[in-house]
C-alpha positions in Angstrom: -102.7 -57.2 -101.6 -100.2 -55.6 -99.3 -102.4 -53.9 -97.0 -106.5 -54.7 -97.9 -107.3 -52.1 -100.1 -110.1 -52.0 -102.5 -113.2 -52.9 -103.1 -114.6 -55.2 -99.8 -116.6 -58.2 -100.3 -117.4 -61.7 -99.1 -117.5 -63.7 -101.9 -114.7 -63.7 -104.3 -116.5 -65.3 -107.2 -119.5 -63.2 -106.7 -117.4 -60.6 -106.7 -115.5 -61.0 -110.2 -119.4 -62.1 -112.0 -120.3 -58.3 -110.4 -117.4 -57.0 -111.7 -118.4 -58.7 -115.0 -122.2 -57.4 -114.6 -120.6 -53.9 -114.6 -118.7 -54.3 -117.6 -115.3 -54.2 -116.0 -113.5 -57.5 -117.2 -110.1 -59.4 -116.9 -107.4 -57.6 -115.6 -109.6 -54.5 -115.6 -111.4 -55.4 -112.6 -110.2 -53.5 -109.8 -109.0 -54.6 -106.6 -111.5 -56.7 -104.4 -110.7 -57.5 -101.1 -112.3 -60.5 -99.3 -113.5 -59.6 -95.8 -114.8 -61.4 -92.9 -118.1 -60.9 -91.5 -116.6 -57.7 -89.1 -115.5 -56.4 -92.6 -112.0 -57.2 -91.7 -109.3 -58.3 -95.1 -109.1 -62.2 -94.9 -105.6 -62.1 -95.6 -102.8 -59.2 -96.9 -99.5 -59.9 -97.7 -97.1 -59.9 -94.7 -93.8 -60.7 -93.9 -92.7 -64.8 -93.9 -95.5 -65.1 -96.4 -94.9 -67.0 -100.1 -96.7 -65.5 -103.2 -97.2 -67.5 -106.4 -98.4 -65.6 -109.8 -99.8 -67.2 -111.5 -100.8 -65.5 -114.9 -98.9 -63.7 -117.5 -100.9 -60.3 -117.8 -98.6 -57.2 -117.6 -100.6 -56.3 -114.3 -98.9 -59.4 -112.7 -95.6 -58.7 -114.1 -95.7 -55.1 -112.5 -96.9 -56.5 -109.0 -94.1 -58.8 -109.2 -91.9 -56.0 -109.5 -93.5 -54.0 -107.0 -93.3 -56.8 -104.3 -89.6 -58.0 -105.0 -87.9 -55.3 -106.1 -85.7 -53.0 -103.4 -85.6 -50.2 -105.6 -89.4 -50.5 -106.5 -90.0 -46.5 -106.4 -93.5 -46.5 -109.5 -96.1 -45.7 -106.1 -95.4 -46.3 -102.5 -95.7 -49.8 -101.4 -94.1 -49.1 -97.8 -91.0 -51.2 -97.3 -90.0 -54.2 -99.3 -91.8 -57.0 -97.9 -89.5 -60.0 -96.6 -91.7 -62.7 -98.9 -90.8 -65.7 -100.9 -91.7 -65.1 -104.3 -92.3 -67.5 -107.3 -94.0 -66.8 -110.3 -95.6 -69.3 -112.3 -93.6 -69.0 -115.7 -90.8 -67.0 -116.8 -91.5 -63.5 -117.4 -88.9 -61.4 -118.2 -85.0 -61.2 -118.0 -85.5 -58.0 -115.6 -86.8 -60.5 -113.1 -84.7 -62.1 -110.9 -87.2 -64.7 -109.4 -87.7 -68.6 -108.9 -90.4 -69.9 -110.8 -92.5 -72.8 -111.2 -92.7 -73.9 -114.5 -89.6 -73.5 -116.8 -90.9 -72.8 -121.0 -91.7 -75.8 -122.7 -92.2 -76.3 -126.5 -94.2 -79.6 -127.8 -94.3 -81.6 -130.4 -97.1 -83.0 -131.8 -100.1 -81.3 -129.5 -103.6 -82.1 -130.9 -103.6 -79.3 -132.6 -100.9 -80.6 -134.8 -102.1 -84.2 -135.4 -106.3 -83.2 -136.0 -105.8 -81.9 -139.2 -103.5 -84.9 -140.3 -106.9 -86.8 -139.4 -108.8 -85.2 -141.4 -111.4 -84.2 -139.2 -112.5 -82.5 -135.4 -112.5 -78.9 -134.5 -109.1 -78.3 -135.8 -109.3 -79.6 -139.7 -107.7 -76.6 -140.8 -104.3 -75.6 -140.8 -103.6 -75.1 -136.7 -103.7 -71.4 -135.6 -100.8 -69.2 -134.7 -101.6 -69.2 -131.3 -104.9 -70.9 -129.7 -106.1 -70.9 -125.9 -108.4 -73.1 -124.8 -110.1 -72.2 -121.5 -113.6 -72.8 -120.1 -114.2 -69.3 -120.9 -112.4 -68.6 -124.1 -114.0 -65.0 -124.7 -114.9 -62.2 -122.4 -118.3 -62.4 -124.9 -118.8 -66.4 -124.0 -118.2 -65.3 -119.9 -120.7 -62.7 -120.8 -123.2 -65.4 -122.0 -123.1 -67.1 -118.9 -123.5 -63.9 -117.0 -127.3 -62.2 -115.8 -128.4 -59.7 -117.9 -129.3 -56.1 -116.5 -133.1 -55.6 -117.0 -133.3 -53.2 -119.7 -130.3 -54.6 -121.7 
């Protein structure tokens, strides 16, 4: 992010399905960086820049540290960059940073009121947690996904 290390490509989606292909998924993929056609990074993280997070995964939570903290010392980032940080959602007390979108709780979601109806996807007794996402499994991503010959 910092300085355009890892993995160059063109085409970020293309590069996340090969990722995929490979077997490497979610936050295990490992660093891409988009290049331009002179094989150049697209963009790095520089001074005057603002970053948004925008996921929860503990891989986000330990950039965040390593971009806004002074006394960041788990690898050698170089200096502190001078950025404007938000993340999307709170994320832990240890962080000290804006963020978008303060917790919410809500009160009768759909998941709540199906069952009540007596029918739909959620006539049973609502799940302790449920996400609902295009891709709601790496196994359904997978499904979407070429096949290696021989698989």
């Amino acid at each position: 992010m910092r300085y355009g290390e890892g993995r160059p490509r063109r085409d970020p989606v293309a590069a996340i399905f090969e990722s995929y292909y490979e077997g490497v998924t979610d936050e295990f993929i490992k660093p891409i960086v988009i290049v331009d056609d002179a094989g150049k990074p697209t963009a790095t993280v520089q001074d005057g820049d603002s970053v948004i997070f925008s996921t929860f995964a503990r891989i986000a939570r330990d950039k965040s540290l390593a971009l806004h903290r002074s006394d960041f010392t788990f690898f050698d980032r170089g200096p502190k960059p001078d950025i404007r940080f938000t993340c999307m959602t709170y994320y832990d007390r240890q962080f000290s940073l804006p963020v978008a979108f303060d917790p919410n709780t809500f009160d009768q979601i759909l998941a709540d009121v199906s069952p009540e109806l007596g029918s739909g996807i959620f006539a049973s007794p609502r799940p302790k947690s449920m996400r609902i996402s295009p891709f709601s499994s790496t196994a359904e991503l997978s499904r979407r996904l070429p096949v290696k010959s021989g698989s």
